[in-house]
matplotlib code that plots the C-alpha trace (Angstrom):
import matplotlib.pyplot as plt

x = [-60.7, -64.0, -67.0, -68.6, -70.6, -74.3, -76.7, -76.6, -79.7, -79.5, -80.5, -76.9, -75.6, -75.5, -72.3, -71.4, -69.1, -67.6, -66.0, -63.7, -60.3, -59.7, -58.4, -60.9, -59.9, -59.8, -63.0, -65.0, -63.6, -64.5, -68.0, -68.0, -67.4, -70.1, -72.3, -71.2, -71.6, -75.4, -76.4, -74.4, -76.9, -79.9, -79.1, -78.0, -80.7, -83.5, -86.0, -84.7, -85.7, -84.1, -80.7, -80.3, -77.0, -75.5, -76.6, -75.1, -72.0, -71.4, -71.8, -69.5, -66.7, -67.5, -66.7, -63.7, -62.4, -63.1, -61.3, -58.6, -58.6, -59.3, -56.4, -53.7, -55.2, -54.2, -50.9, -50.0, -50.9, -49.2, -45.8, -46.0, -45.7, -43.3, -46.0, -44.1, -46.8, -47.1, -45.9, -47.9, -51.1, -50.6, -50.1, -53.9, -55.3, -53.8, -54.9, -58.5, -58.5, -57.7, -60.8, -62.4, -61.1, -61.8, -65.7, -66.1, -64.7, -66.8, -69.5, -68.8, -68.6, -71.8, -70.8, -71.6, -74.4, -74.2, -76.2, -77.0, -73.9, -71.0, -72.4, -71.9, -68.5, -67.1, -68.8, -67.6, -63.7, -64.7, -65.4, -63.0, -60.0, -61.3, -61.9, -58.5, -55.8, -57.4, -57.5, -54.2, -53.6, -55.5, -54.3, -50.7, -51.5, -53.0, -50.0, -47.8, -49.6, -52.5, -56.2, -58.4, -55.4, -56.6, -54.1, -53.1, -53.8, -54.2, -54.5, -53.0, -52.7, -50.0, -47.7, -47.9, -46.5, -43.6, -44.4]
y = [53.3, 51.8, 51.8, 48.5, 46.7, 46.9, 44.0, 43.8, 43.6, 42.3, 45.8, 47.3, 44.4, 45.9, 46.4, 50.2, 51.4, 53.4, 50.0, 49.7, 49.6, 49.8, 46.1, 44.1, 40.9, 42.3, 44.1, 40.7, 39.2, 42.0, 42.1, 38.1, 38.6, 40.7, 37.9, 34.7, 37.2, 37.7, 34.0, 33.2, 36.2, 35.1, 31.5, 32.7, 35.2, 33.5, 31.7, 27.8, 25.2, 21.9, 21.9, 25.7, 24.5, 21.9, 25.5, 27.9, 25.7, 25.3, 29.1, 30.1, 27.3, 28.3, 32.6, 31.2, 29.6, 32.1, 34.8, 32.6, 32.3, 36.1, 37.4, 34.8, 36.6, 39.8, 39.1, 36.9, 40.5, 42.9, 41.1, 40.8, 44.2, 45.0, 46.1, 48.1, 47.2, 43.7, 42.2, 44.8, 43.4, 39.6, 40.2, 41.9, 39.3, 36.7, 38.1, 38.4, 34.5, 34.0, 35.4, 33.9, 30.2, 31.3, 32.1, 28.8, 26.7, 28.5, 27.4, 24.2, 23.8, 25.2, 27.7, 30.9, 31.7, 33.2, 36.4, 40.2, 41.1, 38.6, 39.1, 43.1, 42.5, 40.9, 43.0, 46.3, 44.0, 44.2, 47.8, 49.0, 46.6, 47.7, 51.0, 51.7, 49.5, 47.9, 51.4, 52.1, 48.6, 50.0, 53.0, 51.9, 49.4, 52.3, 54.1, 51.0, 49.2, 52.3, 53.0, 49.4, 47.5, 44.0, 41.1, 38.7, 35.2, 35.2, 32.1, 32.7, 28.6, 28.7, 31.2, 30.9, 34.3, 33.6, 33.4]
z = [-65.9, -66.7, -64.8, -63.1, -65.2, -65.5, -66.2, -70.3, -72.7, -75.8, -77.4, -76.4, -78.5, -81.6, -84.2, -85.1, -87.7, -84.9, -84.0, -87.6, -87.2, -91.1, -91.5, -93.3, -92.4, -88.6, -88.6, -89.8, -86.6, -84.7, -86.2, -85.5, -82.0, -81.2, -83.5, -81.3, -78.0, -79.3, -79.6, -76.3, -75.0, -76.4, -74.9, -71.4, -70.9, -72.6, -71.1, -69.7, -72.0, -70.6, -72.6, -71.2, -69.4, -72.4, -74.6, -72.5, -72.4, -75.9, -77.1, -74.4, -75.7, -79.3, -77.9, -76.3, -79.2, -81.6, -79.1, -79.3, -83.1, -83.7, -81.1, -82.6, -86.4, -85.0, -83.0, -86.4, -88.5, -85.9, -86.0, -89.6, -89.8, -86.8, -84.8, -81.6, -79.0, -80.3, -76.6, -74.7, -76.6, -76.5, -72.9, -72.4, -75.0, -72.5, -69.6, -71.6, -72.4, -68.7, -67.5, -70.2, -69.1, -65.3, -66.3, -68.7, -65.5, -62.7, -65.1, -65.4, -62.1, -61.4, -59.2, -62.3, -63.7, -66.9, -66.9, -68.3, -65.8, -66.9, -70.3, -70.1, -68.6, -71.6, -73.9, -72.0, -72.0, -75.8, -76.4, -74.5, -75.9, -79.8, -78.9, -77.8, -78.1, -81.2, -82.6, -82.2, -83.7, -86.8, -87.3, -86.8, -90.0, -92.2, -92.1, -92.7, -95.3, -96.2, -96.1, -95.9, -97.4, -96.2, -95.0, -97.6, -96.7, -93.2, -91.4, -87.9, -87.6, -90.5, -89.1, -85.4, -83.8, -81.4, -77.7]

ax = plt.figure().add_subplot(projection="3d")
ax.plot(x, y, z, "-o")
ax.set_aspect("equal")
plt.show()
């Protein structure tokens, strides 16, 4: 159960090794994640300059697309390896790029504004979703393919999972 959201600063925006899940190629992405949510932070919650919207707009399509690109990296890695809970996770990362669709359209339709609340939603969605199911991702892969063996060639656009 998590708690409601709290308005985010940018100081809780900060990468921990807590956060590893032992698969290199994984743990970039997640550490990219958190990089793209900083400069879609720093834009939202900074102060307006004229282009604040056509800013805003284009850091939250560049998070979208690379939460798109990073879940379809780990569903790709997860059935490579017969993953059991493969289904059960694509399911949460699709519910995940729902909201994340439902938030980039409530923008552009100028009825959201993206601030230290929304922001601290998808971080917390973040935390929460690496923390735990992630985790169990991880360690699932560590005793499959052992300690910090990375994924060989990975590109999730070459070996599309099955839907």
């Amino acid at each position: 159960r998590q708690a409601r959201s709290q308005p985010l600063s940018l100081s809780q925006l900060v990468w921990k090794d807590d956060y590893l899940i032992h698969i290199p190629t994984i743990d970039l992405q997640h550490k990219q994640l958190f990089a793209i949510l900083v400069q879609l932070s720093e834009i939202a919650l900074g102060s307006p300059e004229q282009d604040h919207r056509r800013r805003t707009a284009q850091a939250l399509k560049r998070l979208l697309e690379y939460v798109l690109y990073h879940f379809l990296a780990e569903e790709v890695v997860m059935q490579r390896i017969g993953y059991p809970l493969l289904r059960t996770h694509r399911a949460v990362h699709r519910s995940f790029t729902t909201q994340c669709l439902h938030l980039q359209a409530k923008f552009s339709e100028n009825t959201l504004v993206v601030d230290g609340t929304v922001l601290s939603s998808v971080y917390q969605w973040l935390l929460v979703h690496i923390g735990n199911s992630d985790h169990h991702f991880g360690e699932y892969y560590v005793s499959t393919m052992g300690s910090d063996a990375d994924v060989d060639g990975l590109d999730p656009t070459q070996s599309l999972p099955a839907r």
